[in-house]
Structures are given as C-alpha cells and as structure tokens.
C-alpha positions in Angstrom: -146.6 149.9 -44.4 -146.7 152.8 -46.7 -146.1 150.4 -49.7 -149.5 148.1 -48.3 -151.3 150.7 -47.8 -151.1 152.0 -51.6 -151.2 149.0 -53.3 -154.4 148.3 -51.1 -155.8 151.5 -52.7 -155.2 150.9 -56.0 -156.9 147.2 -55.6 -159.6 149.1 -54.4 -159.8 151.4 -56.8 -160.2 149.2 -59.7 -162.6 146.8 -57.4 -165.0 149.8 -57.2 -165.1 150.7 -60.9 -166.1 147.1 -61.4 -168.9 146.9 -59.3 -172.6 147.5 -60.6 -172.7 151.3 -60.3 -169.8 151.7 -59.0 -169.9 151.2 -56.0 -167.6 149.3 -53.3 -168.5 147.1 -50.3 -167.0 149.7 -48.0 -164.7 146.7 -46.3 -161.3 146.8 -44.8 -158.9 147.8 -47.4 -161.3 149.6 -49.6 -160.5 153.2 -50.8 -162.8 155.9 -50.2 -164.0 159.6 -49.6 -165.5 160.5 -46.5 -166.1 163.7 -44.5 -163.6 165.0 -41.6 -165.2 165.8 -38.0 -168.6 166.3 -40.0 -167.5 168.3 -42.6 -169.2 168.6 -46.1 -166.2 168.0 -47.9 -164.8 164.8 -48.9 -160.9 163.5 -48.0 -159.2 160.3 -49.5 -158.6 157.1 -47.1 -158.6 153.8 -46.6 -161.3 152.1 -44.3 -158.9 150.1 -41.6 -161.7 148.3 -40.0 -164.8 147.4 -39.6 -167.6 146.5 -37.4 -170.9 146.3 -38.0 -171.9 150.0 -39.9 -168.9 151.3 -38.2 -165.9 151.6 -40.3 -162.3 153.5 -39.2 -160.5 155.5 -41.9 -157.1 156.4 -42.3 -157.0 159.2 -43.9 -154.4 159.7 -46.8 -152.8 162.9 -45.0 -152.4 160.2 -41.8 -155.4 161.6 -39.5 -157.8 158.7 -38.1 -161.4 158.6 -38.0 -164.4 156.1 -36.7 -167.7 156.9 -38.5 -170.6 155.1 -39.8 -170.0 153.3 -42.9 -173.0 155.0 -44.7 -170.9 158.4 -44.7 -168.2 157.2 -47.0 -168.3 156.9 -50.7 -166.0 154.8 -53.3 -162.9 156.8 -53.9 -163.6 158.2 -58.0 -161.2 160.6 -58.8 -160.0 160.1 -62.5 -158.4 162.7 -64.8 -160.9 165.6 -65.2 -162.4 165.1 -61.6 -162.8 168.3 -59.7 -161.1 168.9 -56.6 -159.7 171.3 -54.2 -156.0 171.0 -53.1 -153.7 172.9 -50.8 -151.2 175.0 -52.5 -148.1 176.4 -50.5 -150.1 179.3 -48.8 -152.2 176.0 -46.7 -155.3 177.5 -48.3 -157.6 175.5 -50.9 -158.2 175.9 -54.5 -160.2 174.1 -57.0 -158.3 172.3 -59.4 -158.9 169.6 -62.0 -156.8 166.2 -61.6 -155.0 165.5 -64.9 -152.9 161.9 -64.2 -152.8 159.8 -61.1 -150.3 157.5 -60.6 -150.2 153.9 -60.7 -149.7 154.1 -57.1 -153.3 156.0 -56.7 -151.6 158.7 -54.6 -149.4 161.0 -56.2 -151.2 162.9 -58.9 -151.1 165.6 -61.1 -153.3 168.7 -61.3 -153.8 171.8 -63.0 -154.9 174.7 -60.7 -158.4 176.7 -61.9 -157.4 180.0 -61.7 -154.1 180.4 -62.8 -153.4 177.5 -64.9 -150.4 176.4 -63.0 -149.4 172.4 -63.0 -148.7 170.8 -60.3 -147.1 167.2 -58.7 -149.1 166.7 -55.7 -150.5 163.5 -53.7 -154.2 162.5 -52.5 -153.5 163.8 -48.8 -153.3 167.1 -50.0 -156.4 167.9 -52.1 -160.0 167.1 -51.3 -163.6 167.0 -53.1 -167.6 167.7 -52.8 
C-alpha cells in the first residue's frame, strides 16, 4: 500500500504542474495541502475519496481527515519552497526544501537558522 500510495503522489504531482495554473481536479489520488482540525497551516496528503465537495485526506504522517474539497490546495513543494519541519525536539522550524525524491516523499532540507541539512519525508514538515 505504501508503494500505491507514493506513486499515486508523484502522478499527481506532475498532473498538477500541467494543468492551466496549476491547479489539480482535487480527485481521488490527487496530492495536496490542506489544513489539520482547522488549522492555518498546510500538511501533505492524498485525497482518498470523494463525494460531492467532500473529499477525505490521508495525511502523509497517516492521520485521516473529511473536509470540503475547497480547503485543499495542489501539493507545490519544489526545491526552494518554504516549509516548516519537525526536528528531533518535536518542535517546528522553517526550513527550505532542497531535493525531493522521485518518490515525492522523502526529501531534503536545509534548516533556517542553523544551516544544518537534513534527510527527512513529507509527513514531517508542513507549509503556509
């Protein structure tokens, strides 16, 4: 499953770059950002399903969420996006991605304040 659910990711990744403005159907499958329990920051996940302008998102860290479809963005990141991650201390820092992976979820970043590089995965890092 893990294996689908990447793949399905990276398929949705490049399907939202290629679409006028960039932006993505929002459909089962697609890749996006999209706010946890009403937050104002933005988590990677998958949309799961869909029904009508409600669409369920898993969540790259594993959580699960139903919300309306018109929350959700396309999943951009790209080297030089600005994010916050988690370092080992569970709180966040801003950071600037510098590779993703061809499997869209492991990445590499570079951490704001202190320079420091590190191998880290979309579940773990988060965006405005």
């Amino acid at each position: 499953m893990a294996m689908r659910h990447k793949a399905i990711k990276t398929v949705a990744m490049v399907v939202a770059f290629a679409l006028p403005g960039g932006l993505a159907a929002q459909e089962v499958g697609d890749w996006v950002l999209s706010p946890w329990r009403g937050s104002t920051v933005l988590y990677p996940g998958v949309i799961e399903s869909r029904t009508g302008s409600i669409v369920t998102i898993r969540f790259d860290d594993g959580d699960v969420e139903t919300r309306q479809a018109n929350t959700v963005r396309p999943f951009d990141w790209r080297p030089g996006s600005r994010i916050a991650c988690l370092w080992s201390d569970n709180k966040w820092y801003a950071a600037t991605v510098r590779s993703i992976a061809a499997d869209g979820f492991t990445m590499q970043i570079r951490y704001d304040d202190d320079g420091v590089i590190e191998n880290t995965n979309t579940g773990r890092c988060r965006t405005r």
